[in-house]
C-alpha positions as CSV (number, residue, x, y, z in Angstrom):
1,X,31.1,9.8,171.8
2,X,31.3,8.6,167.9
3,X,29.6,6.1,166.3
4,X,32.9,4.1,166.1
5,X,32.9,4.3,169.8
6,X,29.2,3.0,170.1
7,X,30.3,-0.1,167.7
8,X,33.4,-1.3,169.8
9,X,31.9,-0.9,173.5
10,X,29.0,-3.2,171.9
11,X,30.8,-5.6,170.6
12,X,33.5,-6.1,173.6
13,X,30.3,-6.3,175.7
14,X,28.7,-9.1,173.4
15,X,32.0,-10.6,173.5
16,X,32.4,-10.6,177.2
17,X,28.6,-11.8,178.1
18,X,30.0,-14.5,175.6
19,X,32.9,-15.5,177.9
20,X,30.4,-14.9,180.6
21,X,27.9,-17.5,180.0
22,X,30.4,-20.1,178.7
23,X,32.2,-19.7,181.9
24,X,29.5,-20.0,183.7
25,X,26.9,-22.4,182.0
26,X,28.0,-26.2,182.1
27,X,29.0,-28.2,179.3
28,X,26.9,-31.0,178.4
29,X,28.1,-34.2,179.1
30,X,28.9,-36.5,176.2
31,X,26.9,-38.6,174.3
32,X,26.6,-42.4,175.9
33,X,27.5,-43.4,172.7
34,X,30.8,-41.1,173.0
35,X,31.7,-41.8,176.1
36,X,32.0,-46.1,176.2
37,X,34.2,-45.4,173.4
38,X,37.9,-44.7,173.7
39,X,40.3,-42.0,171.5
40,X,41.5,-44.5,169.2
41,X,45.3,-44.9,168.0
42,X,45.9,-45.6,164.1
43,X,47.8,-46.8,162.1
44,X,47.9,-46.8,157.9
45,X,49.2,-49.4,155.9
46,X,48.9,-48.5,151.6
47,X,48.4,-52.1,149.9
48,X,47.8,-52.7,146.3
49,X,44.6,-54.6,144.9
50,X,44.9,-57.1,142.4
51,X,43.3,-56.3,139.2
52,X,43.2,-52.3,140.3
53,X,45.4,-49.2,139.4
54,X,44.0,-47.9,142.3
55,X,45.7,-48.7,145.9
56,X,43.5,-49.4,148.9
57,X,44.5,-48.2,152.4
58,X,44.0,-50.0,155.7
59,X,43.5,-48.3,158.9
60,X,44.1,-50.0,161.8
61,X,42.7,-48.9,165.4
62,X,44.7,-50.3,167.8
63,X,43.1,-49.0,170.6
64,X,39.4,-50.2,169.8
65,X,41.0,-53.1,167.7
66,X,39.0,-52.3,164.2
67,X,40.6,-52.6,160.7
68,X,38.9,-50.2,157.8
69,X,39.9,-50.5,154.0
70,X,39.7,-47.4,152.1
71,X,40.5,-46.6,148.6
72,X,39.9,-43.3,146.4
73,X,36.7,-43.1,144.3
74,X,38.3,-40.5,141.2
75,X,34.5,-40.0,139.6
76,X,33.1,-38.6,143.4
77,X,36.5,-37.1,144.7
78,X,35.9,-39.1,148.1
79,X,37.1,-42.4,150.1
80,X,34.8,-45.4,149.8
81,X,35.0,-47.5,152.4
82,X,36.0,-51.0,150.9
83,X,35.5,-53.0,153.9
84,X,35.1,-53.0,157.7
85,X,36.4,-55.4,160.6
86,X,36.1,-55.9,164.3
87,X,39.1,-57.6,165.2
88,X,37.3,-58.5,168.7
89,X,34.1,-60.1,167.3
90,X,36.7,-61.8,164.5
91,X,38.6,-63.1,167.8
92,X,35.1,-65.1,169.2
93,X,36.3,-63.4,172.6
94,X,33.2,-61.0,174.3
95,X,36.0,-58.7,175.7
96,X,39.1,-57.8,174.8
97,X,41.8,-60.5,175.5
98,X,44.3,-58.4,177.5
């Protein structure tokens, strides 16, 4: 048997006691933190500040009812988050409304 033989047959074992234990082993179960929180559904509105060249961007979760303003930071190449809101603490209701 060649060396190139050796290689392969090692490496598809590797790979299938791979697929073995993640078959096998259970995956661990989110975080608390993960789990009271639901997939959230956006939506991005652009907006223009006054007194900026640069426009700001609000994201909306409609699902977890938050509302983030972003805008780009040109020196650091990144968003900056301009502000944050919960719409549900805003609302003085302990739960949603619905």
């Amino acid at each position: 048997m060649s060396r190139t033989h050796r290689w392969l047959i090692g490496v598809n074992a590797a790979l299938l006691l791979t697929l073995a234990l993640v078959t096998i082993v259970p995956a661990q179960p989110l975080s608390p933190a993960a789990q009271g929180r639901p997939r959230g559904q956006y939506v991005m509105l652009p907006a223009k500040q006054l007194g900026n060249p640069i426009g700001i961007v609000y994201v909306l979760d409609s699902v977890n009812e938050e509302l983030m303003a972003l805008r780009w930071d040109r020196a650091s190449q990144r968003l900056e988050v301009v502000g944050f809101r919960d719409m549900i603490n805003d609302a003085g209701t302990p739960g949603k409304a619905r």
